[in-house]
Backbone and ligand atoms as CSV (ligand in chain L), in Angstrom:
chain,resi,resn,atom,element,x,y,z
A,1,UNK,N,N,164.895,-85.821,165.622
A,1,UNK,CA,C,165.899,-86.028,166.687
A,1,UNK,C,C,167.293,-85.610,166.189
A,2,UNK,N,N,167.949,-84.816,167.005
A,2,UNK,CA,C,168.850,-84.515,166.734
A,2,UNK,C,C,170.345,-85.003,166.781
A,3,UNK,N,N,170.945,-86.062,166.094
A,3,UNK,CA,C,172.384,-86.195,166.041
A,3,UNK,C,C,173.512,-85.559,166.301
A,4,UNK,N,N,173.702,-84.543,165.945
A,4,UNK,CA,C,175.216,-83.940,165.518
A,4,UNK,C,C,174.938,-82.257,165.446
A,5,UNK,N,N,176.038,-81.956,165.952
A,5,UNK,CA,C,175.734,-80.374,166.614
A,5,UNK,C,C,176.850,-80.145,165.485
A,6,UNK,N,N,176.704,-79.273,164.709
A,6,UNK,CA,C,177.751,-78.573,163.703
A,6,UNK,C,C,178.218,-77.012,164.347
A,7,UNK,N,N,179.769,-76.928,164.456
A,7,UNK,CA,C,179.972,-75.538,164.544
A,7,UNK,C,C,180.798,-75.139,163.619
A,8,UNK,N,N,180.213,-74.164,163.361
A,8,UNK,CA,C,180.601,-72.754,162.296
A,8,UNK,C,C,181.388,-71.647,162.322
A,9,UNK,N,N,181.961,-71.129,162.013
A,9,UNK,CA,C,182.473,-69.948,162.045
A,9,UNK,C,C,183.472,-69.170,161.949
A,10,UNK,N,N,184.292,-68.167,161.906
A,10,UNK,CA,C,185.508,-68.103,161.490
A,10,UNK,C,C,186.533,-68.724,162.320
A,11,UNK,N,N,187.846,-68.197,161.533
A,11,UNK,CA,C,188.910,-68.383,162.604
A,11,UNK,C,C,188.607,-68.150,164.262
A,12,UNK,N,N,188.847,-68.334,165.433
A,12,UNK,CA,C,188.864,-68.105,166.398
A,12,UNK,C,C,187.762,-67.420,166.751
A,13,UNK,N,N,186.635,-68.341,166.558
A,13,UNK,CA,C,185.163,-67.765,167.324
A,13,UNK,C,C,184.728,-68.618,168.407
A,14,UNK,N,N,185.914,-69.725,168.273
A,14,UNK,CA,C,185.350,-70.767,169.659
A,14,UNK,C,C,184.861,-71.782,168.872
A,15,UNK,N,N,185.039,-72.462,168.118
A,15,UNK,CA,C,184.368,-73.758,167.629
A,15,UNK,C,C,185.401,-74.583,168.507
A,16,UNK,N,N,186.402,-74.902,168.922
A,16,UNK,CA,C,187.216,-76.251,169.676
A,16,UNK,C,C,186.456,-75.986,170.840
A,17,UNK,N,N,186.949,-74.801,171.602
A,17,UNK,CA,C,186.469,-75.054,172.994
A,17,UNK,C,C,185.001,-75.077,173.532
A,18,UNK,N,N,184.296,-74.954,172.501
A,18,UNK,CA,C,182.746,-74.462,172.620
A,18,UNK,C,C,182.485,-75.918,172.722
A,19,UNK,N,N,182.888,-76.452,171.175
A,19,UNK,CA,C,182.681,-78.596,170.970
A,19,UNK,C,C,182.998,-78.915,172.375
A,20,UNK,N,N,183.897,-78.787,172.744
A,20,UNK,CA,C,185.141,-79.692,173.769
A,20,UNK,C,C,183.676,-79.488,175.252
A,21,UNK,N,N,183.209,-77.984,175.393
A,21,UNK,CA,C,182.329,-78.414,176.479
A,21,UNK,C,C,181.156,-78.511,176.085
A,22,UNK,N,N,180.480,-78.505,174.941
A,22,UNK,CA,C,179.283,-79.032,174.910
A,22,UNK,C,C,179.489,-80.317,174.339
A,23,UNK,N,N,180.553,-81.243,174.227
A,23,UNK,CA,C,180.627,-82.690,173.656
A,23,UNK,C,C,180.603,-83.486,175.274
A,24,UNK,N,N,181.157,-82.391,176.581
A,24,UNK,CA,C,181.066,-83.175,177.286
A,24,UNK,C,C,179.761,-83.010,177.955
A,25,UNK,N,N,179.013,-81.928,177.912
A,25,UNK,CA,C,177.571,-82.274,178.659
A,25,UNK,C,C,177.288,-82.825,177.772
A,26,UNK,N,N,177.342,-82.768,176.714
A,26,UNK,CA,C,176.056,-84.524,176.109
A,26,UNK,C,C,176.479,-85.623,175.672
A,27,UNK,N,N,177.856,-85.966,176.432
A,27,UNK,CA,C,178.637,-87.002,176.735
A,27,UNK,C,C,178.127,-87.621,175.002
A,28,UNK,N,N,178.657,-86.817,174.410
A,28,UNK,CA,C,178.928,-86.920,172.709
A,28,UNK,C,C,180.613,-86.934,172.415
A,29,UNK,N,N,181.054,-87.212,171.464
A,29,UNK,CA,C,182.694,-87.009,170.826
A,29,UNK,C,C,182.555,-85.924,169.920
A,30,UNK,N,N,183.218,-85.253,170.231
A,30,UNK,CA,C,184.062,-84.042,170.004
A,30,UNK,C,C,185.171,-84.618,168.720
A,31,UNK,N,N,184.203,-83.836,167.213
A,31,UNK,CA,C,185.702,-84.472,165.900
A,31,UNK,C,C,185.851,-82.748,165.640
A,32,UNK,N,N,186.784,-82.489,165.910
A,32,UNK,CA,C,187.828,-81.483,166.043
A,32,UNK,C,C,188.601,-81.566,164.076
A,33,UNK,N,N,188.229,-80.973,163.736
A,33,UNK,CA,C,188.794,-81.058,162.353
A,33,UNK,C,C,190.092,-81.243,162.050
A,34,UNK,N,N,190.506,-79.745,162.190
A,34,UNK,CA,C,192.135,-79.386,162.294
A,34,UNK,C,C,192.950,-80.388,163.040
A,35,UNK,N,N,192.632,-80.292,164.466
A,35,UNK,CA,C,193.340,-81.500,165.368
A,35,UNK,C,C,193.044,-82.741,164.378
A,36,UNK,N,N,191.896,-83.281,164.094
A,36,UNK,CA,C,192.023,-85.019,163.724
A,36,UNK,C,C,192.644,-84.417,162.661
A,37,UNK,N,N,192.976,-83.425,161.459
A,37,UNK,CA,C,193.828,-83.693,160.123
A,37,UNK,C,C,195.560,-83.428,160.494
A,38,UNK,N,N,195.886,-82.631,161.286
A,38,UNK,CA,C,196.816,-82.827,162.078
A,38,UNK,C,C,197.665,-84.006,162.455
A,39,UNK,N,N,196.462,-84.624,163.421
A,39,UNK,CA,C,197.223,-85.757,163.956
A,39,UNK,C,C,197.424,-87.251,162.811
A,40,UNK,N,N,196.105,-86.882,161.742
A,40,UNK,CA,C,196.415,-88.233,160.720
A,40,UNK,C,C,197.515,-87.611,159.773
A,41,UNK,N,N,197.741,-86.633,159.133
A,41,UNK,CA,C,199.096,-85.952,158.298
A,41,UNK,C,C,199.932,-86.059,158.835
A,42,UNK,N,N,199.998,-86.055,160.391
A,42,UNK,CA,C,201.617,-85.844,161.452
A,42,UNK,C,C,202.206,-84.771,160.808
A,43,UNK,N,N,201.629,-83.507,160.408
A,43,UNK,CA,C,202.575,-82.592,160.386
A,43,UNK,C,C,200.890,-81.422,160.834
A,44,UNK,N,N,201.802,-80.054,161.106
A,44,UNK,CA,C,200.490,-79.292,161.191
A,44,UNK,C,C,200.003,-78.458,160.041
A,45,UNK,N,N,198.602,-77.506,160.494
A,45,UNK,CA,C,197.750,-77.395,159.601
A,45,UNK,C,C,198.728,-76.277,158.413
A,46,UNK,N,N,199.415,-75.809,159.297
A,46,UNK,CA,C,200.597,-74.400,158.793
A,46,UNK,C,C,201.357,-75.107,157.672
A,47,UNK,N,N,202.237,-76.577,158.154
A,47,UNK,CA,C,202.961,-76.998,157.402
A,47,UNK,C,C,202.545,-77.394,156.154
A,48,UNK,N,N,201.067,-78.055,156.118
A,48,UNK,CA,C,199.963,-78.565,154.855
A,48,UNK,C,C,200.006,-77.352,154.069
A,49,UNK,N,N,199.649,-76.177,154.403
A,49,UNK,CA,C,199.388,-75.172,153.653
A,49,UNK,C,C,200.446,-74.497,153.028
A,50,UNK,N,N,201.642,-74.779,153.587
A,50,UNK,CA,C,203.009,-74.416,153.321
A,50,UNK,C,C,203.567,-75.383,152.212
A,51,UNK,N,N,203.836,-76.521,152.545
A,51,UNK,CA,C,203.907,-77.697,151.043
A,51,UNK,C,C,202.842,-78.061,150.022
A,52,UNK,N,N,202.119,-78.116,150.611
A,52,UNK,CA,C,200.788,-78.847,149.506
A,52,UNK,C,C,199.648,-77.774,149.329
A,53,UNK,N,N,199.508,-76.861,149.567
A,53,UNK,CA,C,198.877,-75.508,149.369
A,53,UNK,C,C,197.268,-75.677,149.813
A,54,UNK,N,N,197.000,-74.758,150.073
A,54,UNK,CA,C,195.064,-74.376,150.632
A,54,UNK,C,C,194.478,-75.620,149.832
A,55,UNK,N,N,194.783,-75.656,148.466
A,55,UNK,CA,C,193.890,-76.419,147.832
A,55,UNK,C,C,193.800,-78.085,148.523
A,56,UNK,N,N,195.003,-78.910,148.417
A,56,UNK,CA,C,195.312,-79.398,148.785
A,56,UNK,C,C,194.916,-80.025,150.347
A,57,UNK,N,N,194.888,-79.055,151.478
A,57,UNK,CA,C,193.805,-78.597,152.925
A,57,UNK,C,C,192.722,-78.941,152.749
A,58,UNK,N,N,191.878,-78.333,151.659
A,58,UNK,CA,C,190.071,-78.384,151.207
A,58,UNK,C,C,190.008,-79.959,151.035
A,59,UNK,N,N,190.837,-80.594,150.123
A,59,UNK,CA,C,190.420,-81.814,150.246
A,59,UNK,C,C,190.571,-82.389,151.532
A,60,UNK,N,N,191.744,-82.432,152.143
A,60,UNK,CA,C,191.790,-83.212,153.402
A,60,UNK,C,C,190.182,-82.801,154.185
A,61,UNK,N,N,190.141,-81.952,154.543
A,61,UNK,CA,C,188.596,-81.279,154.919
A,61,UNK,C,C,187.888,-81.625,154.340
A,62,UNK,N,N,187.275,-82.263,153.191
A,62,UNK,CA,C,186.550,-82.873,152.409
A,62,UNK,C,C,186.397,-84.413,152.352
A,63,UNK,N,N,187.618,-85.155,152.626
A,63,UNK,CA,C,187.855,-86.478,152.856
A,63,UNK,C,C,187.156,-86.734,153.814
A,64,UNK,N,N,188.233,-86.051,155.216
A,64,UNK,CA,C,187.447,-86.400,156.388
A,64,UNK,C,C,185.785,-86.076,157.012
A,65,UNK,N,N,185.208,-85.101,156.066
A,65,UNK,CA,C,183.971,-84.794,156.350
A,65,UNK,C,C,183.157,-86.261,155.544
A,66,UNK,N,N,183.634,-87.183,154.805
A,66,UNK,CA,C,183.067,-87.937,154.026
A,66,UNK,C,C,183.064,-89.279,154.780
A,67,UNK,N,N,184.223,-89.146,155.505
A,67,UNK,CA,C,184.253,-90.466,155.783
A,67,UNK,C,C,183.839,-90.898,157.618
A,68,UNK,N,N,182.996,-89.107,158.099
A,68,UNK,CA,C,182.508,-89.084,159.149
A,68,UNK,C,C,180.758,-88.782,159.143
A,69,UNK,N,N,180.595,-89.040,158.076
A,69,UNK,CA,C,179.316,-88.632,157.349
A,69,UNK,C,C,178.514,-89.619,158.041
A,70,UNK,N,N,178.384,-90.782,158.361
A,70,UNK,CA,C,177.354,-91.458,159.454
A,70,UNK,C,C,177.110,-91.415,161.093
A,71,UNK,N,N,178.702,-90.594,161.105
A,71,UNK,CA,C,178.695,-90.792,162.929
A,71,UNK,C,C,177.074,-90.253,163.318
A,72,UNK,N,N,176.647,-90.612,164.937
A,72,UNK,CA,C,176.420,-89.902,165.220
A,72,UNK,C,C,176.397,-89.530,166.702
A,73,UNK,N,N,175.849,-88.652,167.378
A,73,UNK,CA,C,176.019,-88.328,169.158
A,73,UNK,C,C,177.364,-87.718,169.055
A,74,UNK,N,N,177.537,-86.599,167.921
A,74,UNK,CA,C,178.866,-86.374,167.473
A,74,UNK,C,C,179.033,-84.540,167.628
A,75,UNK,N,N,179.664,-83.904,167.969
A,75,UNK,CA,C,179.751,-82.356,167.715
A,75,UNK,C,C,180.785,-82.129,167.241
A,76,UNK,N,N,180.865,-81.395,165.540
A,76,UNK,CA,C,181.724,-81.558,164.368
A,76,UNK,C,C,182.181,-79.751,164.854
A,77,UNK,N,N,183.877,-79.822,164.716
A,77,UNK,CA,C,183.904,-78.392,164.806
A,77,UNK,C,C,185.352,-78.589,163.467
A,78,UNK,N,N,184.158,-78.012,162.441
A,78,UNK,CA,C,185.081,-78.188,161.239
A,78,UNK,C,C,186.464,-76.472,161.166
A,79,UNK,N,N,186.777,-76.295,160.046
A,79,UNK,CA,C,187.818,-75.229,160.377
A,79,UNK,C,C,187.191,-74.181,159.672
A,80,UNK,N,N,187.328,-72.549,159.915
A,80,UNK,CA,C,186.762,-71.385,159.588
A,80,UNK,C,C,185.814,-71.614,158.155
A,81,UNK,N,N,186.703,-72.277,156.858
A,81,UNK,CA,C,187.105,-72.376,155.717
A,81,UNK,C,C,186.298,-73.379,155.239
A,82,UNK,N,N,185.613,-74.661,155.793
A,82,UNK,CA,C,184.994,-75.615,155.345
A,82,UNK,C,C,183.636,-75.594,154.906
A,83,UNK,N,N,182.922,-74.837,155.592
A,83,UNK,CA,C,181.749,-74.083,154.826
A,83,UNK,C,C,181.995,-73.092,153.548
A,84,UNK,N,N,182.909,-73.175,153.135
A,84,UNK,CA,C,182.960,-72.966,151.432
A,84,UNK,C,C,182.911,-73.844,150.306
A,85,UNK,N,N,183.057,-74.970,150.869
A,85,UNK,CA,C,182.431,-76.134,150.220
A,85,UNK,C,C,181.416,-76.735,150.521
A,86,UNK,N,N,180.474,-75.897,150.293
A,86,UNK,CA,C,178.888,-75.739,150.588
A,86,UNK,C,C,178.464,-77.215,150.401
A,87,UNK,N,N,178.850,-77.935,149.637
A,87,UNK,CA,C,178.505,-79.291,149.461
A,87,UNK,C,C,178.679,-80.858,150.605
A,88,UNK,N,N,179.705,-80.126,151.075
A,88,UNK,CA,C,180.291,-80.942,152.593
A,88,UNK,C,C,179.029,-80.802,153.712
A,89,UNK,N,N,178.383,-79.589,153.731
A,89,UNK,CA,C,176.939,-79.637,154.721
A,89,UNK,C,C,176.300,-80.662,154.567
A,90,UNK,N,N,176.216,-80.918,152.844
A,90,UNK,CA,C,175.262,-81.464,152.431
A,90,UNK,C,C,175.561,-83.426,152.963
A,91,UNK,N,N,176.283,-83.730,153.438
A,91,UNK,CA,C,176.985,-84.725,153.602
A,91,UNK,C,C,176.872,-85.314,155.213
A,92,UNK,N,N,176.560,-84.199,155.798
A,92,UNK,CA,C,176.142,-84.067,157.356
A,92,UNK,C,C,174.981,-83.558,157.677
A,93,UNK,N,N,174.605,-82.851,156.893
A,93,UNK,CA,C,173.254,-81.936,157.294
A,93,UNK,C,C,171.726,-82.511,157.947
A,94,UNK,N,N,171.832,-83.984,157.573
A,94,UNK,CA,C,170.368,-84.543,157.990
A,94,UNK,C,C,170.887,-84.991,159.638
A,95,UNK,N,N,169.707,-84.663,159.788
A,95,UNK,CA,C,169.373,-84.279,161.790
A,95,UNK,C,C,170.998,-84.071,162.516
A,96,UNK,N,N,170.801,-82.791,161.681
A,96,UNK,CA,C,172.255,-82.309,162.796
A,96,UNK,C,C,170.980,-80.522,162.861
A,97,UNK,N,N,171.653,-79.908,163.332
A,97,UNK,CA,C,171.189,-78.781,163.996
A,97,UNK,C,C,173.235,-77.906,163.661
A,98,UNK,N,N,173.064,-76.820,163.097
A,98,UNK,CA,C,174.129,-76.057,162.630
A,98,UNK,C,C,174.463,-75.170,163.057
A,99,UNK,N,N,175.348,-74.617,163.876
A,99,UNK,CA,C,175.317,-73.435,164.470
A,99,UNK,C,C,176.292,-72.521,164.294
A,100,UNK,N,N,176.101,-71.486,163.747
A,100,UNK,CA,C,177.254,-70.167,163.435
A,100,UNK,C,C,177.476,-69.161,164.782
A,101,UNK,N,N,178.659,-69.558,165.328
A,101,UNK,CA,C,179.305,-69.019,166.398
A,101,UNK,C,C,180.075,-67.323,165.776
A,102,UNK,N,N,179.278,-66.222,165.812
A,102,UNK,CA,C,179.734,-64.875,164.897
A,102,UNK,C,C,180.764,-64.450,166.029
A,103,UNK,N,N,181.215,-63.836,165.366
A,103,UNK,CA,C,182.877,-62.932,166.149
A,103,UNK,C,C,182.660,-62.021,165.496
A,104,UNK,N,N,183.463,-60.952,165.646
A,104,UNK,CA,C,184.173,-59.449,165.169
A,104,UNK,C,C,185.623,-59.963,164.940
A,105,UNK,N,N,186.412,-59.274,163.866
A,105,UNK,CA,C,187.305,-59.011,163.300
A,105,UNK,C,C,188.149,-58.972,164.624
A,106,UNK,N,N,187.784,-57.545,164.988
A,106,UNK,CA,C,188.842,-57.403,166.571
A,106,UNK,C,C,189.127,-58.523,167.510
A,107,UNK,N,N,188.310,-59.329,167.615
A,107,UNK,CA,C,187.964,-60.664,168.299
A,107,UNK,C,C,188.881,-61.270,167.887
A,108,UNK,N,N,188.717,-61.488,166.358
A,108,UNK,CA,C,189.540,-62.497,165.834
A,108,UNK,C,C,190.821,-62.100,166.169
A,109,UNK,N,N,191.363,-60.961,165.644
A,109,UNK,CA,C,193.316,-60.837,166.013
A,109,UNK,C,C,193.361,-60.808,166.789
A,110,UNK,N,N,192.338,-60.120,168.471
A,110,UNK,CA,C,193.247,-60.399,169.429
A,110,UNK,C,C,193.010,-61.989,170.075
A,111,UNK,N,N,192.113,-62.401,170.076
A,111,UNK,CA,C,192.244,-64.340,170.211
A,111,UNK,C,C,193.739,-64.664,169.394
A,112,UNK,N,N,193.832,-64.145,168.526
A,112,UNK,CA,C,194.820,-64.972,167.173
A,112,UNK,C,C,196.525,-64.416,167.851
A,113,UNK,N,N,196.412,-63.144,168.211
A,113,UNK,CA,C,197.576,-62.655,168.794
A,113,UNK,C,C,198.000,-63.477,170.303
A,114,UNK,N,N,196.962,-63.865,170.905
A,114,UNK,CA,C,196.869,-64.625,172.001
A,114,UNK,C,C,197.169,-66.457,172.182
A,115,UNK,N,N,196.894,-66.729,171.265
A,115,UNK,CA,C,197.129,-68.104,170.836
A,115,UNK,C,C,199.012,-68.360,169.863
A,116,UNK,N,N,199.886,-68.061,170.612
A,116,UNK,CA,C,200.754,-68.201,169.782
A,116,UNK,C,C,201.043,-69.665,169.139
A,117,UNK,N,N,200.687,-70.252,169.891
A,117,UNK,CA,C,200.842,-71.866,169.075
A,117,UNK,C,C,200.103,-72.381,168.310
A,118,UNK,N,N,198.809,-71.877,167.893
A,118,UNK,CA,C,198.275,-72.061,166.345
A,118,UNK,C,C,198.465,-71.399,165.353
A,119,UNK,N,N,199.233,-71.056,164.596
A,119,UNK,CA,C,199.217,-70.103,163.662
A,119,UNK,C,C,198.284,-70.685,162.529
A,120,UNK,N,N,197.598,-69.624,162.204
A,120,UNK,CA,C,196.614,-70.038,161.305
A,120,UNK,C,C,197.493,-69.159,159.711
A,121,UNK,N,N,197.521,-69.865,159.041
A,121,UNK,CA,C,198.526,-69.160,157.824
A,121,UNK,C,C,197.652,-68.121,156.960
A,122,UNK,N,N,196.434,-68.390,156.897
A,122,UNK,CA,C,195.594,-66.927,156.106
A,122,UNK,C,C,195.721,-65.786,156.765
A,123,UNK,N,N,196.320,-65.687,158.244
A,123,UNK,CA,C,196.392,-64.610,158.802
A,123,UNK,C,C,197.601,-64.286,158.771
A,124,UNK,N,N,198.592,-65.156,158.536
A,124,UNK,CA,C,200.143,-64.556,157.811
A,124,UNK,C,C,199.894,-63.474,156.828
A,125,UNK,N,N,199.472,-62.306,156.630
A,125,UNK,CA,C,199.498,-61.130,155.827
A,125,UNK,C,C,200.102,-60.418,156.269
A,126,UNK,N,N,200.232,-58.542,155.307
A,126,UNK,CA,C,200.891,-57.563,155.624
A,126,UNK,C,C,199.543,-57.158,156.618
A,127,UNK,N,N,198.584,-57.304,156.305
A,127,UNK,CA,C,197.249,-56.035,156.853
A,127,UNK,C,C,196.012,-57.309,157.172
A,128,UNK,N,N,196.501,-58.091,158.679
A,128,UNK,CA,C,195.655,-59.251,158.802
A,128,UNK,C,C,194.064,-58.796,158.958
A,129,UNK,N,N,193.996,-57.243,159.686
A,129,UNK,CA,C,192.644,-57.405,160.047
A,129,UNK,C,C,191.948,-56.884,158.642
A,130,UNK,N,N,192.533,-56.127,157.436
A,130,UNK,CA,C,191.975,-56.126,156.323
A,130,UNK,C,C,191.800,-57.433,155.641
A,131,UNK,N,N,192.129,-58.252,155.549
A,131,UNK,CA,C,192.518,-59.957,155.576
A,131,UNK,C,C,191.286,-60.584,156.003
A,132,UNK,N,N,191.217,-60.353,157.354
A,132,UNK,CA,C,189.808,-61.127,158.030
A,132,UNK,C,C,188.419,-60.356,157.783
A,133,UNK,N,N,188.942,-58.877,157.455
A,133,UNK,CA,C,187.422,-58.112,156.991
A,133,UNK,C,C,187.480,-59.219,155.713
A,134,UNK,N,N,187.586,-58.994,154.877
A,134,UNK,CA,C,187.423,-59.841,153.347
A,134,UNK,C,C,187.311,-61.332,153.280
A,135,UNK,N,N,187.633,-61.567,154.294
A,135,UNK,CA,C,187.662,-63.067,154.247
A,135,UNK,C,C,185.995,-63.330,154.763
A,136,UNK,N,N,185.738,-62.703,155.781
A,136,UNK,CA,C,184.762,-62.597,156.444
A,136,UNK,C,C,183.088,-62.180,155.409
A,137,UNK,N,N,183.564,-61.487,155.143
A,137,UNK,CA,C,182.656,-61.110,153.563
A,137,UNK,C,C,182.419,-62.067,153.259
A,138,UNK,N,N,183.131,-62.647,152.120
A,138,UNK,CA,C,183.032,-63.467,151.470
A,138,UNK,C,C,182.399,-64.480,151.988
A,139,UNK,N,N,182.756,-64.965,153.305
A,139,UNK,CA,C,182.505,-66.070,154.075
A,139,UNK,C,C,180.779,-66.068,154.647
A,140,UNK,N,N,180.474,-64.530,155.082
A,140,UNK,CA,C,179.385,-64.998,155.524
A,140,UNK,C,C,177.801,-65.498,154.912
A,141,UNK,N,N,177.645,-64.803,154.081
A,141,UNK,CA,C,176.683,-66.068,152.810
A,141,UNK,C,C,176.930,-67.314,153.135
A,142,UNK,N,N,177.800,-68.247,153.122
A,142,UNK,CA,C,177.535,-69.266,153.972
A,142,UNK,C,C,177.321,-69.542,155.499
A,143,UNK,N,N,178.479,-68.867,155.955
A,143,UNK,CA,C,177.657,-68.885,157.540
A,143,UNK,C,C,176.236,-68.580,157.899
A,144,UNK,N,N,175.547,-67.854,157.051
A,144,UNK,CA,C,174.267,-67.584,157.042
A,144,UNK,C,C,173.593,-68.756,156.742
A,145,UNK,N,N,174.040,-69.657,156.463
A,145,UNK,CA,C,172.790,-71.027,156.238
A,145,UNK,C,C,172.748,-71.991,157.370
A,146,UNK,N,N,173.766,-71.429,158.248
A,146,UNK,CA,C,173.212,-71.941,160.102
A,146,UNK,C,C,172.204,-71.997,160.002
A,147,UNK,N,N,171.085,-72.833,161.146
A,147,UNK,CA,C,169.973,-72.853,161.713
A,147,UNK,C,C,170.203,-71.744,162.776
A,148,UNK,N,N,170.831,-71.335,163.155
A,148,UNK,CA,C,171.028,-71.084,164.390
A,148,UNK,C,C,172.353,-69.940,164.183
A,149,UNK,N,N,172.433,-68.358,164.605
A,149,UNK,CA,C,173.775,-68.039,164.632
A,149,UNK,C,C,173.916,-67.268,166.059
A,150,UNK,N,N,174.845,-67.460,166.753
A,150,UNK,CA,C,175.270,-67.018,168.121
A,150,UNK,C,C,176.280,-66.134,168.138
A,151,UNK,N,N,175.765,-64.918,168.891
A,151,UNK,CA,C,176.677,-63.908,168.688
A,151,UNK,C,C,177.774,-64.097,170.150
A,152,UNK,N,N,178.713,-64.504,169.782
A,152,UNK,CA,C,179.911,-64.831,170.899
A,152,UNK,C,C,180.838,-63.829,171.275
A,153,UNK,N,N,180.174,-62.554,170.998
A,153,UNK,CA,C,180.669,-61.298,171.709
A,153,UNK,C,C,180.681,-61.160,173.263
A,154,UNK,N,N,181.788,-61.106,173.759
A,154,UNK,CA,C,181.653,-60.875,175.534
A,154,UNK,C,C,181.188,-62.257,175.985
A,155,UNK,N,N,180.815,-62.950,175.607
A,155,UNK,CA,C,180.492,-64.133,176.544
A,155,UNK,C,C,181.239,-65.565,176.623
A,156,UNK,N,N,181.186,-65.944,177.668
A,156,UNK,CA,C,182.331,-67.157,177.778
A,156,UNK,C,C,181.711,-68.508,177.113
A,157,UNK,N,N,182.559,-69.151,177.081
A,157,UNK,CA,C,182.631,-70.804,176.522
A,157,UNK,C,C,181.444,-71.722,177.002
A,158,UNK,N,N,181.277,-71.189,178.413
A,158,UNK,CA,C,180.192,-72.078,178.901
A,158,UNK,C,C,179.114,-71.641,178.611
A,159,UNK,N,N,178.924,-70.295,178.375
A,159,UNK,CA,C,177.823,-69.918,178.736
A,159,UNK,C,C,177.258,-70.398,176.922
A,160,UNK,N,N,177.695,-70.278,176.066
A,160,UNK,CA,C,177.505,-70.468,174.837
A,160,UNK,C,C,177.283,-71.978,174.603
A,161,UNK,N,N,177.815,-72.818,175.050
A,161,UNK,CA,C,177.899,-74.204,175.006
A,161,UNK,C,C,176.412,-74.474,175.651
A,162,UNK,N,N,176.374,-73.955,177.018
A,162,UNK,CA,C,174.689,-74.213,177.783
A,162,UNK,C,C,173.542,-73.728,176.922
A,163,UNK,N,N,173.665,-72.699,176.153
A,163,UNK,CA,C,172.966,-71.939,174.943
A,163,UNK,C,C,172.258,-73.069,173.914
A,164,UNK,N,N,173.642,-73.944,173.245
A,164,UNK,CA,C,173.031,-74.350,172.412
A,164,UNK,C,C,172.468,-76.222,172.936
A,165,UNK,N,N,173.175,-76.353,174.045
A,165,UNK,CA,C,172.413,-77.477,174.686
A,165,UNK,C,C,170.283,-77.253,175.075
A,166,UNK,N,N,170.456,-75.886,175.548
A,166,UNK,CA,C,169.306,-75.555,175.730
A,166,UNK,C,C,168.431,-75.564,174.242
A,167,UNK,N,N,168.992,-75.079,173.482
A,167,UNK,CA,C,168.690,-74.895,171.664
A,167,UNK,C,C,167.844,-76.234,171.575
A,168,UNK,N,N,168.746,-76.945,171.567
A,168,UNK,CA,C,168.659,-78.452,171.231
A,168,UNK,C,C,167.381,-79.858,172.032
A,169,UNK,N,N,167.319,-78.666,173.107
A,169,UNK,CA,C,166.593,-79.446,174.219
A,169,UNK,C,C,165.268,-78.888,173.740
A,170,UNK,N,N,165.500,-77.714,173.242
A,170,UNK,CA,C,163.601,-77.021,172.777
A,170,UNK,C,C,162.938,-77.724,171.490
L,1,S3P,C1,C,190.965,-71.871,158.243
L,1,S3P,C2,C,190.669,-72.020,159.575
L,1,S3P,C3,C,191.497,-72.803,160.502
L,1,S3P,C4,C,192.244,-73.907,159.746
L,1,S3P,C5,C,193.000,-73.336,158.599
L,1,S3P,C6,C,192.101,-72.581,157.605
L,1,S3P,C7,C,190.105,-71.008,157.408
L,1,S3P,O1,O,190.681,-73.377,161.530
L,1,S3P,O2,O,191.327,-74.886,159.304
L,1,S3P,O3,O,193.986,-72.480,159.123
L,1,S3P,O4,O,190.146,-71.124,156.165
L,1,S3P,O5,O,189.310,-70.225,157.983
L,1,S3P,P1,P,190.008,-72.496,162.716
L,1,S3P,O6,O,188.723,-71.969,162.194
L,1,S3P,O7,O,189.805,-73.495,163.789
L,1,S3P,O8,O,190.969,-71.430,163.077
């Protein structure tokens, strides 16, 4: 039986708004990473990374994955970056179902160019989409240990959200 719907994936592939409507068809809570470390720091994710550096971030992302480690009826939409601490799965992983929401690069900057009020600071570079190619590299070896990866090219929020409700129902 399945608990806890995990989403995956980079920067701006839809993990908030994907949670936000599949937390409400299965009238589950929606833990929003960034937002809950946000709102417990009272400063944002830009400013953390700006004073207290990335490293510094990983733990907060590490704390709070620890100390949400029993919820359940829960859909976790951790941040691009948290599946590099391959060990944090390990902390949630029993009867959750994992899902890697894939994007394209292009995807990513123009979502990222579109969203002016999140700035995500790894994309503060001279050459962002060389930035997100490499990051992306690196990154996907873990995204690959989804159960499940959804290619979120061209298709909307709902339709992806009904996707993995259906997933879940098989
Ligand atoms: C990060 C992704 C961001 C946020 C932070 C770092 C990353 O979340 O946690 O800027 O390392 O990929 P989103 O994936 O929601 O953009």
């Amino acid at each position: 039986m399945i608990e806890r719907v995990i989403l995956i994936g980079f920067m701006c592939s839809g993990k908030s708004t994907v949670g936000r409507l599949l937390a409400d068809e299965l009238g589950w809570e929606l833990i929003d990473f960034d937002e809950t470390i946000e709102r417990e720091q009272k400063r944002s994710i830009a400013e953390i990374f700006r004073s207290d550096g990335e490293d510094a971030f990983r733990r907060l992302e590490a704390d709070l994955t620890k100390r949400i480690e029993n919820r359940s009826r829960v859909v976790l939409a951790p941040g691009g970056g948290w599946m590099t601490q391959p060990e944090l799965l390990e902390h949630v992983a029993p009867r959750s179902l994992t899902v890697w929401l894939r994007v394209s690069p292009k995807t990513v900057l123009e979502r990222h160019e579109g969203q002016k009020g999140t700035l995500r600071p790894l994309l503060a570079v001279m050459d962002p989409l060389e930035e997100v190619g490499r990051l992306l590299a690196a990154r996907e070896p873990y995204y690959e240990r989804a159960d499940v990866a959804i290619d979120t090219e061209g298709r909307d929020a709902e339709d992806i959200a009904n996707e993995i409700a259906a997933r879940m129902a098989s």
